[in-house]
C-alpha atoms as an extended CHARMM CRD file, in Angstrom:
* protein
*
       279  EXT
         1         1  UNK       CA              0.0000000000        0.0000000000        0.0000000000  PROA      1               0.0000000000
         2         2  UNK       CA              3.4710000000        2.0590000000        0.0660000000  PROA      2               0.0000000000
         3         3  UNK       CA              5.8270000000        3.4220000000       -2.4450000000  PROA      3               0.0000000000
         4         4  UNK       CA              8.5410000000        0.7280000000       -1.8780000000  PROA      4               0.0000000000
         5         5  UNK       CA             10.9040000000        3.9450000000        0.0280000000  PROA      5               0.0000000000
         6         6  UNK       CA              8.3270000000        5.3060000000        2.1490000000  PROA      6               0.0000000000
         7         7  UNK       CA             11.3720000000        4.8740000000        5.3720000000  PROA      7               0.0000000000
         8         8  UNK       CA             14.3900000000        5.4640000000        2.9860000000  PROA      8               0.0000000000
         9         9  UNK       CA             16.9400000000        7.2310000000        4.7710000000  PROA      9               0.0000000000
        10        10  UNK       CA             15.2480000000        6.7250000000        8.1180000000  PROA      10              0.0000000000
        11        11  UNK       CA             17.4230000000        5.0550000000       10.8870000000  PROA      11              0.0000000000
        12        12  UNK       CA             15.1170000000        3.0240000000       13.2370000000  PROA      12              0.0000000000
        13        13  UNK       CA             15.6370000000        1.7950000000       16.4270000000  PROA      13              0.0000000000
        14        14  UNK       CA             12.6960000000       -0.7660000000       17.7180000000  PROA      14              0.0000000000
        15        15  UNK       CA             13.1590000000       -1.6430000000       21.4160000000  PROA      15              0.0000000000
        16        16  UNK       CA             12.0560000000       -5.6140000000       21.9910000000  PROA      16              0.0000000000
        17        17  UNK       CA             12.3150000000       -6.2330000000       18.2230000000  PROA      17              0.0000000000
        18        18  UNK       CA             13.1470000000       -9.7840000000       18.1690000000  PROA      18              0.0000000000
        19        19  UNK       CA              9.8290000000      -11.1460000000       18.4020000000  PROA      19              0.0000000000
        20        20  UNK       CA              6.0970000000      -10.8010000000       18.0630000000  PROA      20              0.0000000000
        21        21  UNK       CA              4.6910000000       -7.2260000000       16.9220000000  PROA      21              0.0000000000
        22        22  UNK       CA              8.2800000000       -5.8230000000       16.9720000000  PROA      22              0.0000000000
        23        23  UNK       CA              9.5170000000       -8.0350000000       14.8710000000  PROA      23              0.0000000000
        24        24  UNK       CA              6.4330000000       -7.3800000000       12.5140000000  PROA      24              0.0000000000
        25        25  UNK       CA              7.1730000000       -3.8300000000       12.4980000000  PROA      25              0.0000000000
        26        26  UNK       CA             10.6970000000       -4.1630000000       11.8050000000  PROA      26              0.0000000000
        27        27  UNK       CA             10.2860000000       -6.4070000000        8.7410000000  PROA      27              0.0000000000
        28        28  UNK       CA              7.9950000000       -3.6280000000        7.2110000000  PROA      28              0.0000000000
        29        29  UNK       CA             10.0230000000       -0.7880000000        7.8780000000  PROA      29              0.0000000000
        30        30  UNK       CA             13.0400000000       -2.8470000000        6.1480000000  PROA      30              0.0000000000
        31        31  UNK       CA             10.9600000000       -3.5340000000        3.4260000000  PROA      31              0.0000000000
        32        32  UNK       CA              9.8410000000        0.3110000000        2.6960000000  PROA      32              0.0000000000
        33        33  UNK       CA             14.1420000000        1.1970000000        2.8830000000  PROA      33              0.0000000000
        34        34  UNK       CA             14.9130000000        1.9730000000        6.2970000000  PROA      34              0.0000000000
        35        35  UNK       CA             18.0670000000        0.9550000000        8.4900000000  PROA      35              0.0000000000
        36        36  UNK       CA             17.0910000000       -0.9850000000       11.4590000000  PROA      36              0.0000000000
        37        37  UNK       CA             17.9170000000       -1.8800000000       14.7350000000  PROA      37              0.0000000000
        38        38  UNK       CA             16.7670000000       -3.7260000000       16.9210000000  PROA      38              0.0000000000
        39        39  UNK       CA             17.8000000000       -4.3850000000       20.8520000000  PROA      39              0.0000000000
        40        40  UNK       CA             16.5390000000       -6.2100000000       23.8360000000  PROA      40              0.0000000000
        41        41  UNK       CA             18.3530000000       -9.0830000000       26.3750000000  PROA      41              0.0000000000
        42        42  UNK       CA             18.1310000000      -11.8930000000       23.9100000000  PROA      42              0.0000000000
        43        43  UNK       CA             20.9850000000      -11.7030000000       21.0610000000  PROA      43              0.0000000000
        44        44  UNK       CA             21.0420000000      -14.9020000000       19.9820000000  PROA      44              0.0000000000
        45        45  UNK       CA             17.1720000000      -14.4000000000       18.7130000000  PROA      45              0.0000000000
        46        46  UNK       CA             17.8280000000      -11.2160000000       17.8820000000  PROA      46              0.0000000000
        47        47  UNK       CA             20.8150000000      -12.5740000000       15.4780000000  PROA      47              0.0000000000
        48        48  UNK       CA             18.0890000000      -15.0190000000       14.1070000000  PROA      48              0.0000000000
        49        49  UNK       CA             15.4930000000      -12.0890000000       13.4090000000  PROA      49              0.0000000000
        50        50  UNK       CA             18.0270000000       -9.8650000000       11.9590000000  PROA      50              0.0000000000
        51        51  UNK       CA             19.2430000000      -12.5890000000        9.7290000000  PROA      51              0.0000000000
        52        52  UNK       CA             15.6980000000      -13.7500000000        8.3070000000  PROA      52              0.0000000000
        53        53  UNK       CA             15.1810000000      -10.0320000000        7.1810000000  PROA      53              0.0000000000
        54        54  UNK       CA             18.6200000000       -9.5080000000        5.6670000000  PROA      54              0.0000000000
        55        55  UNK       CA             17.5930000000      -12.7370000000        3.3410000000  PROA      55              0.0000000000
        56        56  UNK       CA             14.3390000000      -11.3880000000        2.4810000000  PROA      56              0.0000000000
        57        57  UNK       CA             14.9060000000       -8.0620000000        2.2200000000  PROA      57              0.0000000000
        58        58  UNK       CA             18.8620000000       -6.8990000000        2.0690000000  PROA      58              0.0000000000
        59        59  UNK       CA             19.3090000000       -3.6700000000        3.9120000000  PROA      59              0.0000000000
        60        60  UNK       CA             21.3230000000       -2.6280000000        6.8680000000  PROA      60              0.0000000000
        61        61  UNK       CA             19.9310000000       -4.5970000000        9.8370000000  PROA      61              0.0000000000
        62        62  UNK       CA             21.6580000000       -4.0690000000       13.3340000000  PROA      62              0.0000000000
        63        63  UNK       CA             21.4430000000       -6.0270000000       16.7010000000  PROA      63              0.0000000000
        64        64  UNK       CA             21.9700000000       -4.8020000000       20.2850000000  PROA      64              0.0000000000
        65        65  UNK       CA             21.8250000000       -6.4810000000       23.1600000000  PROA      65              0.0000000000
        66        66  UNK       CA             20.1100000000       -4.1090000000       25.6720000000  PROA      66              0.0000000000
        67        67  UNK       CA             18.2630000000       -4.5620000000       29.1960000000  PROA      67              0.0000000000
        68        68  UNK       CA             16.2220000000       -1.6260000000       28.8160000000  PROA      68              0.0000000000
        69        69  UNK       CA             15.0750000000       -1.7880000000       32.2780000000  PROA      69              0.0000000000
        70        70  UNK       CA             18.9500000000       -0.3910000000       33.2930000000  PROA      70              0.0000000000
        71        71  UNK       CA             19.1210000000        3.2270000000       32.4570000000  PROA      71              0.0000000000
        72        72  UNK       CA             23.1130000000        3.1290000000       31.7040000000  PROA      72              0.0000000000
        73        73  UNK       CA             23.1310000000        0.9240000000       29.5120000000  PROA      73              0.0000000000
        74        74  UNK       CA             20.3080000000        2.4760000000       27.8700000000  PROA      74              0.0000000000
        75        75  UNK       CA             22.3130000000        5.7960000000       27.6180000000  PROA      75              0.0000000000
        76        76  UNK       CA             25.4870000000        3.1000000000       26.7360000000  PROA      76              0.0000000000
        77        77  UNK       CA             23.4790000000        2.0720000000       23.5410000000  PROA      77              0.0000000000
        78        78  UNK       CA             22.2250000000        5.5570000000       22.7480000000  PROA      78              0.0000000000
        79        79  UNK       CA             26.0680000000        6.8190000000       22.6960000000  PROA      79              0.0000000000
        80        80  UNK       CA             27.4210000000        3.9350000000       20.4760000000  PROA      80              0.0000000000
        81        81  UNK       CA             24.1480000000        3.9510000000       18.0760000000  PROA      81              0.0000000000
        82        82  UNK       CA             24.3790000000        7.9450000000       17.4970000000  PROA      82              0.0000000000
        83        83  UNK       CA             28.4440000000        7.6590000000       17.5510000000  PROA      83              0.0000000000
        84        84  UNK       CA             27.7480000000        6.0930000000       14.0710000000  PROA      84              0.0000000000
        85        85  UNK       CA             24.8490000000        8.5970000000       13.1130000000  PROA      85              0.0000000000
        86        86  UNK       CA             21.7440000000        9.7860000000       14.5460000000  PROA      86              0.0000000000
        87        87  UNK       CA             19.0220000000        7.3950000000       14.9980000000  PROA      87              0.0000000000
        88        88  UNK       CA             15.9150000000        8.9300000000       13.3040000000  PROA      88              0.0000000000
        89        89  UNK       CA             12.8370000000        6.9630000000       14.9500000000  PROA      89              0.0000000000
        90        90  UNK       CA             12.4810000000        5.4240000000       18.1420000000  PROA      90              0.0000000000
        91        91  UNK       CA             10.0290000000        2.5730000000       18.4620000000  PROA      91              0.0000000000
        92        92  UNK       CA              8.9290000000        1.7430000000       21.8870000000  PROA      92              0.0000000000
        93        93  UNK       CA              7.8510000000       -1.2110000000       21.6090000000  PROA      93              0.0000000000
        94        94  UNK       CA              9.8480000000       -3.7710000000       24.5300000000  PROA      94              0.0000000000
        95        95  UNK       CA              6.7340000000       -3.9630000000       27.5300000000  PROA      95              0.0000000000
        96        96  UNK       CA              5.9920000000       -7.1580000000       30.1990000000  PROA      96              0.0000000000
        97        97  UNK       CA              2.3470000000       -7.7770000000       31.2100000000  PROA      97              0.0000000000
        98        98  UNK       CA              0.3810000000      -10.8030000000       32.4500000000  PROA      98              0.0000000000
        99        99  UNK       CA             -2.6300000000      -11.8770000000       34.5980000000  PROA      99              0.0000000000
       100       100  UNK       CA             -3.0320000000      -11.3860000000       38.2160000000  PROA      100             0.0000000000
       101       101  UNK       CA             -5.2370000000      -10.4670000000       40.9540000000  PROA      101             0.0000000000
       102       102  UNK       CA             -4.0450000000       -6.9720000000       42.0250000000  PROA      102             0.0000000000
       103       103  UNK       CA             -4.1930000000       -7.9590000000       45.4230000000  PROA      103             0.0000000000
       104       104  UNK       CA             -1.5420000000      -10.5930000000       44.8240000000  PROA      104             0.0000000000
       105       105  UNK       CA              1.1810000000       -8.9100000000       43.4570000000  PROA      105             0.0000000000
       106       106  UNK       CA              4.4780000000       -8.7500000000       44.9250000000  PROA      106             0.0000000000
       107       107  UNK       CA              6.4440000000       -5.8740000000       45.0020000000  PROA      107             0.0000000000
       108       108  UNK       CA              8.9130000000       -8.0710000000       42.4430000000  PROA      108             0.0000000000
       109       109  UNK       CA              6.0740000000       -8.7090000000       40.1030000000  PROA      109             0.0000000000
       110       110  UNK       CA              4.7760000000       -5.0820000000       39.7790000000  PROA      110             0.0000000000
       111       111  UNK       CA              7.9530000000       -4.6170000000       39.2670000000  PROA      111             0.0000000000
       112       112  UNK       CA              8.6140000000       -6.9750000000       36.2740000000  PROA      112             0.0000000000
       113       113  UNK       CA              6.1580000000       -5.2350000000       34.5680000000  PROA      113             0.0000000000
       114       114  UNK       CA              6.6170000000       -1.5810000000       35.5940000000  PROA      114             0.0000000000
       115       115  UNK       CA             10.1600000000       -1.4590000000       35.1360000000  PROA      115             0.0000000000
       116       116  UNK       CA             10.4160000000       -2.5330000000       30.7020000000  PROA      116             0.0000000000
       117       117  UNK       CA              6.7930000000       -0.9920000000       29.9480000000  PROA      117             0.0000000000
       118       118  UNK       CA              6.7470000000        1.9180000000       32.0110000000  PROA      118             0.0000000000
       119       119  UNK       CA             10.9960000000        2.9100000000       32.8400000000  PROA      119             0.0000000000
       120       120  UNK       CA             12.8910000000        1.4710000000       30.4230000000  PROA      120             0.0000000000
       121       121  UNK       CA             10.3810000000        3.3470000000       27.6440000000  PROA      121             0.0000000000
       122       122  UNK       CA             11.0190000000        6.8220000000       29.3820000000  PROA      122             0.0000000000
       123       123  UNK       CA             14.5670000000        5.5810000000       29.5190000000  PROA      123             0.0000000000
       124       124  UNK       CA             14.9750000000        5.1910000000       25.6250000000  PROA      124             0.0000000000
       125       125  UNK       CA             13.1100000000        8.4120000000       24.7750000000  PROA      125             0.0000000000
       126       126  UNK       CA             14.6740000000       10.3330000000       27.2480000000  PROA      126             0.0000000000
       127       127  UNK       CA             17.8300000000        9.0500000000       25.5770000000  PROA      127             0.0000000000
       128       128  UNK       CA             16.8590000000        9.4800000000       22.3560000000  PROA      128             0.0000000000
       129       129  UNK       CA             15.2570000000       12.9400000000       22.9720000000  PROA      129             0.0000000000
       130       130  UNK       CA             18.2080000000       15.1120000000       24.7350000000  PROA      130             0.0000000000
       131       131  UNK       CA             20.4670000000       14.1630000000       21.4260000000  PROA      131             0.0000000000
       132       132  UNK       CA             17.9730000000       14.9990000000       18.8590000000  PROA      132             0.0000000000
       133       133  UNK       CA             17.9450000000       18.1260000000       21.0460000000  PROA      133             0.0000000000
       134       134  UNK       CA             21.5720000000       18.9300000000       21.1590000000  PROA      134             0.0000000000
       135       135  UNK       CA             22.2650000000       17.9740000000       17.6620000000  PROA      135             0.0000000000
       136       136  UNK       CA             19.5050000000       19.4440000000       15.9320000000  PROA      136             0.0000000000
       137       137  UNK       CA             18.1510000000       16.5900000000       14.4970000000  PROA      137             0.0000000000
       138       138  UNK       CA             14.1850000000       15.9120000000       13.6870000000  PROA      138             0.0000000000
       139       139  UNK       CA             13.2490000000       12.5880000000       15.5710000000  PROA      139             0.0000000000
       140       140  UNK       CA              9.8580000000       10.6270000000       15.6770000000  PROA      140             0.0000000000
       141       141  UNK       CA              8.9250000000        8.4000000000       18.9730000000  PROA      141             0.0000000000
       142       142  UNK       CA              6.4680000000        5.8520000000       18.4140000000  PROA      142             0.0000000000
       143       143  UNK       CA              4.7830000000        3.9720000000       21.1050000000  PROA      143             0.0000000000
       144       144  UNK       CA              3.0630000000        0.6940000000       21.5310000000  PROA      144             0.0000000000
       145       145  UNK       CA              0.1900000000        1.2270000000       24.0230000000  PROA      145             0.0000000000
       146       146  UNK       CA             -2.7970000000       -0.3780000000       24.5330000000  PROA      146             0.0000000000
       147       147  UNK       CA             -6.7580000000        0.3000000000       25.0410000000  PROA      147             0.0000000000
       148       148  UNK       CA             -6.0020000000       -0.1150000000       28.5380000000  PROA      148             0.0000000000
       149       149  UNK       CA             -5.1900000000        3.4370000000       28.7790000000  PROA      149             0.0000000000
       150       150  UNK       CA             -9.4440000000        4.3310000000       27.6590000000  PROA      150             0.0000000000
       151       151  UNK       CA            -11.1350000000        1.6010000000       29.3950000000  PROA      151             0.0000000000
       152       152  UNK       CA             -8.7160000000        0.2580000000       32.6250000000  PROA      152             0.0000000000
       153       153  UNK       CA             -8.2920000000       -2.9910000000       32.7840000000  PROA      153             0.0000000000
       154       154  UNK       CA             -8.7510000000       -5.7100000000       35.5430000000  PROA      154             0.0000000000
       155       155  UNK       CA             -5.9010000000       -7.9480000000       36.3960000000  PROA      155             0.0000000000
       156       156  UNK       CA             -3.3880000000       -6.4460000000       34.3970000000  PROA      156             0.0000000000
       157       157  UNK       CA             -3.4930000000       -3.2640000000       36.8430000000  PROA      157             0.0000000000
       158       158  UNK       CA              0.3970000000       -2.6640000000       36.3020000000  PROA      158             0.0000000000
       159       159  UNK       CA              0.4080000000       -2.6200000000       32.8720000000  PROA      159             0.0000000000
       160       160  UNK       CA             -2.5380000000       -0.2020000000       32.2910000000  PROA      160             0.0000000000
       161       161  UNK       CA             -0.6550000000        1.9200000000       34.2140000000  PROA      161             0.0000000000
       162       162  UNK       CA              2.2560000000        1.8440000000       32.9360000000  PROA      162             0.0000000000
       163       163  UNK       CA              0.9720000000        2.1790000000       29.3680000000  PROA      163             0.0000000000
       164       164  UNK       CA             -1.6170000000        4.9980000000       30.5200000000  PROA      164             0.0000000000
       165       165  UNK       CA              1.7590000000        6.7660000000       32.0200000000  PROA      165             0.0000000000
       166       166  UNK       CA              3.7350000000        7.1450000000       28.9190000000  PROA      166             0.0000000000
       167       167  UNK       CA              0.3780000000        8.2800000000       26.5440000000  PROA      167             0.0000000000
       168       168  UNK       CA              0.3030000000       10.8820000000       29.1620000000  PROA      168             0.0000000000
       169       169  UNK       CA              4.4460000000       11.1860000000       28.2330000000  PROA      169             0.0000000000
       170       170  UNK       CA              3.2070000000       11.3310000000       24.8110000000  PROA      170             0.0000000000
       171       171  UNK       CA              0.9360000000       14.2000000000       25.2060000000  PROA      171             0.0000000000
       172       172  UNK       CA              3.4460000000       16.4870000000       26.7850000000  PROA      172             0.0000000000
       173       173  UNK       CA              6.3380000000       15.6720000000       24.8910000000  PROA      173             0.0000000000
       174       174  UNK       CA              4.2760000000       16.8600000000       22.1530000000  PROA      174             0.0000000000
       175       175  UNK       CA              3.9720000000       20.0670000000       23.2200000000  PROA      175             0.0000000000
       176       176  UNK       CA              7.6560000000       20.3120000000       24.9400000000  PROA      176             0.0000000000
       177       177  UNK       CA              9.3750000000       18.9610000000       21.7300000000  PROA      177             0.0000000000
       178       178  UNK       CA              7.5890000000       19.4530000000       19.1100000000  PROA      178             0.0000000000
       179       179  UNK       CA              8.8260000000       23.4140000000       18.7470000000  PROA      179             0.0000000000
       180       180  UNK       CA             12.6050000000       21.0390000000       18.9160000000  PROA      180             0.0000000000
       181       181  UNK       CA             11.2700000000       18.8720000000       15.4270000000  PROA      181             0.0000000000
       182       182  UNK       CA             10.3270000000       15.9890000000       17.2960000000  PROA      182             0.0000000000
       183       183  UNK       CA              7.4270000000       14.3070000000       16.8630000000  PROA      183             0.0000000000
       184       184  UNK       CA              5.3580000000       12.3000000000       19.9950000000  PROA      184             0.0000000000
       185       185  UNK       CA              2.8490000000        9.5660000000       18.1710000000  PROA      185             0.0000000000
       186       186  UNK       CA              1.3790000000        5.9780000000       20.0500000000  PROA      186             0.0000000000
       187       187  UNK       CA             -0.9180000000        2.8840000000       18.9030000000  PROA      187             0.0000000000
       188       188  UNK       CA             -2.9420000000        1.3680000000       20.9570000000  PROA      188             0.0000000000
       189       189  UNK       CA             -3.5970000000       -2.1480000000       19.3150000000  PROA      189             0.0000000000
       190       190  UNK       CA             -6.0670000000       -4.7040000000       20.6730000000  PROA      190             0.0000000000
       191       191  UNK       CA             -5.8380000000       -8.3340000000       19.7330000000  PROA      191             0.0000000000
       192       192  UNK       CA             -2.7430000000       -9.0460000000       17.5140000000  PROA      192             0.0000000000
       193       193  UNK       CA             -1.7180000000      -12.5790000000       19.4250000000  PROA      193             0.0000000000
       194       194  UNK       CA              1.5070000000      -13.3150000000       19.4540000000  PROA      194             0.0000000000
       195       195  UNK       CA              3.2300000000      -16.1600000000       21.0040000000  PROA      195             0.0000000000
       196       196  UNK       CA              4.8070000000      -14.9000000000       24.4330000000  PROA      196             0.0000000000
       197       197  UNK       CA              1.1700000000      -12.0960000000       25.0250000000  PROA      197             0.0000000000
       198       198  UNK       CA             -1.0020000000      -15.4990000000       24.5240000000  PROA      198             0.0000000000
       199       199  UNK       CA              1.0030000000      -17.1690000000       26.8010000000  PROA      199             0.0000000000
       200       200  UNK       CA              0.6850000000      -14.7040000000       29.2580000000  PROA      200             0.0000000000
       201       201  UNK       CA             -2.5490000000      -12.8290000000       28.4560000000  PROA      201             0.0000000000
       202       202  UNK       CA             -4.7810000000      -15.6270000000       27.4730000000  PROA      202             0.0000000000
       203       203  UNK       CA             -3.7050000000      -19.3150000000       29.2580000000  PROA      203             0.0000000000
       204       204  UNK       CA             -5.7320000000      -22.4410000000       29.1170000000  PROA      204             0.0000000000
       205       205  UNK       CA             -8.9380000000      -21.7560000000       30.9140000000  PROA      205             0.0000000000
       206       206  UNK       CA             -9.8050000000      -18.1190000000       29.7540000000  PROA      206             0.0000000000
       207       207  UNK       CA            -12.6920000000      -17.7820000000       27.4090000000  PROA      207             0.0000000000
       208       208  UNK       CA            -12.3080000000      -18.7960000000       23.8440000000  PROA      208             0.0000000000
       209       209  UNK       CA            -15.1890000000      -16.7260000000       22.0880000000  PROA      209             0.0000000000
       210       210  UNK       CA            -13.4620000000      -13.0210000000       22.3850000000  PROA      210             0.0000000000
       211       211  UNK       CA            -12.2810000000      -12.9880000000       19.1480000000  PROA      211             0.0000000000
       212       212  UNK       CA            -15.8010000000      -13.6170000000       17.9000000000  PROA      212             0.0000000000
       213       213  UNK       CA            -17.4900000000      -10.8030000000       19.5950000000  PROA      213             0.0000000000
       214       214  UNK       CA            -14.7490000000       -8.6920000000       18.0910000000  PROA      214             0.0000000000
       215       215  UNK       CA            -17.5690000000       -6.0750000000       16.0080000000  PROA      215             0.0000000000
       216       216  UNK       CA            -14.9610000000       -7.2330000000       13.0020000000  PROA      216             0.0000000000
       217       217  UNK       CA            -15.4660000000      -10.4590000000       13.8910000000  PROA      217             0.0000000000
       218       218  UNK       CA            -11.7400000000      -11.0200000000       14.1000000000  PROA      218             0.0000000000
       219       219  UNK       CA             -8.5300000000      -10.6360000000       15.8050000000  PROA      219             0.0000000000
       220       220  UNK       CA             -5.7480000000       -7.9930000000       13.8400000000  PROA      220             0.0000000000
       221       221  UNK       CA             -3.1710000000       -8.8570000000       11.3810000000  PROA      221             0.0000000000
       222       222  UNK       CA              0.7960000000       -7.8200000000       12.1810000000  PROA      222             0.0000000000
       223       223  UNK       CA              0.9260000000       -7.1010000000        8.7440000000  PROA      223             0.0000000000
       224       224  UNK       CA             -1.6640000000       -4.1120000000        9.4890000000  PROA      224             0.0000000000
       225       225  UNK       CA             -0.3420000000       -3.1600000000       12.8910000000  PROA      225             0.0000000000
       226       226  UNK       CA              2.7710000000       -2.8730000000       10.7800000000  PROA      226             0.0000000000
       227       227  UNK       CA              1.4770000000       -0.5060000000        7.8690000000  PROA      227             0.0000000000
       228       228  UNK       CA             -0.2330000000        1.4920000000       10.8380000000  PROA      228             0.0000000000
       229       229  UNK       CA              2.9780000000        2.0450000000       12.4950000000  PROA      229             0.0000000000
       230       230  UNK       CA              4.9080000000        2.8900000000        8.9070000000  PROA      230             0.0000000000
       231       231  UNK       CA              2.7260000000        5.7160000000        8.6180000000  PROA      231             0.0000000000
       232       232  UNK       CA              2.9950000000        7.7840000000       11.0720000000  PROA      232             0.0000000000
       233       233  UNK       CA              6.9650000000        7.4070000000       11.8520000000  PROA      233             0.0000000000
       234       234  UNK       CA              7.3660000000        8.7020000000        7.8340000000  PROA      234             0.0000000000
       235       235  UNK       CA              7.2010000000       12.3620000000        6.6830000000  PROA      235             0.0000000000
       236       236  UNK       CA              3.7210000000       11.7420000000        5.1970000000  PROA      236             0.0000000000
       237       237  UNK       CA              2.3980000000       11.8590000000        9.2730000000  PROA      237             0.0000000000
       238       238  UNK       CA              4.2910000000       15.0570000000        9.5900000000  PROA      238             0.0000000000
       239       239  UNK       CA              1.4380000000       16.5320000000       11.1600000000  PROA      239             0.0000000000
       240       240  UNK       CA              0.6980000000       14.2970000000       13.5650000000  PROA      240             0.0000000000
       241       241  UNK       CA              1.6490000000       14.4630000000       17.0370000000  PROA      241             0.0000000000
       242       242  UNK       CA              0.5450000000       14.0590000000       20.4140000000  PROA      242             0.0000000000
       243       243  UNK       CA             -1.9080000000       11.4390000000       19.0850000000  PROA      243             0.0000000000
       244       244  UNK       CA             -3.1710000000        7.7250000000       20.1460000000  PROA      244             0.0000000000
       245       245  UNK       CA             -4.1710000000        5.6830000000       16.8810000000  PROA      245             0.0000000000
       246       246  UNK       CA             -6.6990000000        2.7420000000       18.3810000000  PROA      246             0.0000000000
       247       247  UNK       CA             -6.2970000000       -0.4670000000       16.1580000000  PROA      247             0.0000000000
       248       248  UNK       CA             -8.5940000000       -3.0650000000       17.3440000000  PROA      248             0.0000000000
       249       249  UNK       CA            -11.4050000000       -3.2820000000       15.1450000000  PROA      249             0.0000000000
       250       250  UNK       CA            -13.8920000000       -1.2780000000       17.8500000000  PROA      250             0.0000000000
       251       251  UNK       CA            -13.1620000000       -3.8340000000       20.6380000000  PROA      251             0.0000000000
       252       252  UNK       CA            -12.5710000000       -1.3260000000       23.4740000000  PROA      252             0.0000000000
       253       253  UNK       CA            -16.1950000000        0.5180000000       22.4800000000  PROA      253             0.0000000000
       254       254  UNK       CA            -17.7970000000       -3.0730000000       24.0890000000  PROA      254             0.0000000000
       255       255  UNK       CA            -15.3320000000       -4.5250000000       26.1910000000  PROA      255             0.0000000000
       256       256  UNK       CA            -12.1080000000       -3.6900000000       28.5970000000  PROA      256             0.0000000000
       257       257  UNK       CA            -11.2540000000       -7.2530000000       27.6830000000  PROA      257             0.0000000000
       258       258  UNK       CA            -10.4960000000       -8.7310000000       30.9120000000  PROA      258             0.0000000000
       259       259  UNK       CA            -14.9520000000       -8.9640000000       31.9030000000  PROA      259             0.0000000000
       260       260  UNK       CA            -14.2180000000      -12.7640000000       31.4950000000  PROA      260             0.0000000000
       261       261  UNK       CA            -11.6480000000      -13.3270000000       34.2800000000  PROA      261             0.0000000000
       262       262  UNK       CA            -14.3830000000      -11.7910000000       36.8040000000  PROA      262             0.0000000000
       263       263  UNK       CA            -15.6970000000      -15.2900000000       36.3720000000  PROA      263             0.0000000000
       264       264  UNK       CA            -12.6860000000      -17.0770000000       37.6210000000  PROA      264             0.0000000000
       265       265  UNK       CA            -12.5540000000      -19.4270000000       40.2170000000  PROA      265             0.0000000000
       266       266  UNK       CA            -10.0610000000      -18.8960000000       43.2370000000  PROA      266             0.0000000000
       267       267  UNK       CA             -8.7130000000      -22.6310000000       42.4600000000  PROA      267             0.0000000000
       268       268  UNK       CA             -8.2400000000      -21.4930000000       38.3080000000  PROA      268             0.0000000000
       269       269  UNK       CA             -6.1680000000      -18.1290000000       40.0250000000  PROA      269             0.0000000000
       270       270  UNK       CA             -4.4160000000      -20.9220000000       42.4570000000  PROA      270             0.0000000000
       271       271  UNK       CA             -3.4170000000      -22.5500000000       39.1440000000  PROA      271             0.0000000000
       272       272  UNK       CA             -2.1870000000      -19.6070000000       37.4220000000  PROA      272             0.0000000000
       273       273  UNK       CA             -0.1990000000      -18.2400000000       40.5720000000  PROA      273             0.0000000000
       274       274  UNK       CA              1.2030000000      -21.9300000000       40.5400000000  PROA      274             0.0000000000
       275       275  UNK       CA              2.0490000000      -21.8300000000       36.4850000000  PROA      275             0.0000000000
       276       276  UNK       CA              3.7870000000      -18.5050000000       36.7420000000  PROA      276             0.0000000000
       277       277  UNK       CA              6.1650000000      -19.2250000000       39.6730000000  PROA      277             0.0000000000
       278       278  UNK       CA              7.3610000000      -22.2920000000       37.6650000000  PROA      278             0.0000000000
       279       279  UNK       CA              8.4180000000      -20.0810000000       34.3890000000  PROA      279             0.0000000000
């Protein structure tokens, strides 16, 4: 649906982009000419992802290894990346979620989730942000949010948070950067299953029918999430900013999506408490 260099001569970094919906986005932004990278803690799978795109694609493709959750070596990867030349899009895309009852949480478990979704994204734009701003340099931040931040949701309480925390982030950096040339945009997709979210999100038990009662009927293709997000990083959304896109085919206009689990038995929570302390 794009001229074929839609991203040429755009430099993109995608946080957690070895996988699922970051991988998705990174094959399409290869595809329309950009430079990628892609970090997060897992090089060996990043190597894999990195080399499956080179074959299909050609085009630069970069890997870094990167716990975003530390801040210095956040800032570590921000010096070596804009040693070589400024990045030109930030994707923040790396996040942790799954299913709990609030009540149970640990300190350690908020944590696991607070600390990727919520501090290692202000992390990454903060580092990407103050270089733009000393060297000039126009700079897009993209976001992967979720509908959490309209409706709330129930039992992920840490991640709605988190998520609603940095579209607030998105909103002011808007205004505070945009004067600077940098633009401030977010998604917030609903159902695009992946692998590891399933696993987490949606574990033997939960209802099966959601998708169904979807008003499309259906659950999202990557493929679209991917076009979504290839828009407004490139020049043609040059006048968006500040602004949450909603992908999930009117989902969030019937359901927060977690109604279901209200439903749950204390022995099917027992089970899940049990599941996650094994992985």
């Amino acid at each position: 649906m794009f001229e074929k260099g839609l991203l040429a001569k755009k430099r993109i970094l995608v946080t957690g982009g070895g996988s699922g919906l970051g991988a998705a986005m990174g094959r399409r932004f290869v595809e329309l000419g950009a430079e990628l990278i892609i970090c997060g803690r897992r090089l060996e799978l990043l190597e894999v992802t990195a080399a499956k795109m080179r074959s299909d694609f050609g085009g630069k493709v970069t890997t870094v290894k990167c716990d975003i959750r530390d801040g210095a070596a956040v800032d570590a990867m921000m010096d070596a990346l804009f040693r070589e030349a400024p990045i030109d899009v930030l994707v923040n895309n790396a996040a942790a979620t799954f299913i709990a009852q609030t009540e149970h949480l640990s300190f350690r478990a908020a944590d696991a989730i607070l600390s990727p979704t919520l501090h290692g994204t202000m992390y990454c734009t903060l580092g990407a942000g103050k270089r733009w701003i000393e060297r000039k340099h126009r700079g897009v931040v993209l976001s992967i949010l979720s509908t959490s931040t309209i409706t709330g949701r129930a039992f992920t309480v840490p991640s709605a948070m988190a998520k609603s925390a940095v579209l607030a982030m998105t909103k002011s950096l808007a205004v505070e950067w945009g004067p600077k040339g940098i633009r401030t945009v977010a998604i917030a997709p609903g159902a695009f299953p992946t692998p590891g979210a399933s696993g987490q999100l949606r574990p033997e038990g939960r209802d099966e029918g959601w998708s169904s009662r979807n008003p499309l009927g259906r659950v999202g293709e990557h493929s679209e999430l991917a076009n979504l997000a290839s828009f407004l990083i490139s020049d043609q959304a040059g006048y968006i900013n500040g602004e949450m896109v909603v992908q999930d085919g009117g989902a969030h206009l019937r359901s927060s999506g977690a109604e279901d689990l209200l439903q749950w038995t204390e022995a099917q929570w027992e089970k899940q408490r049990a599941a996650r302390a094994k992985s």
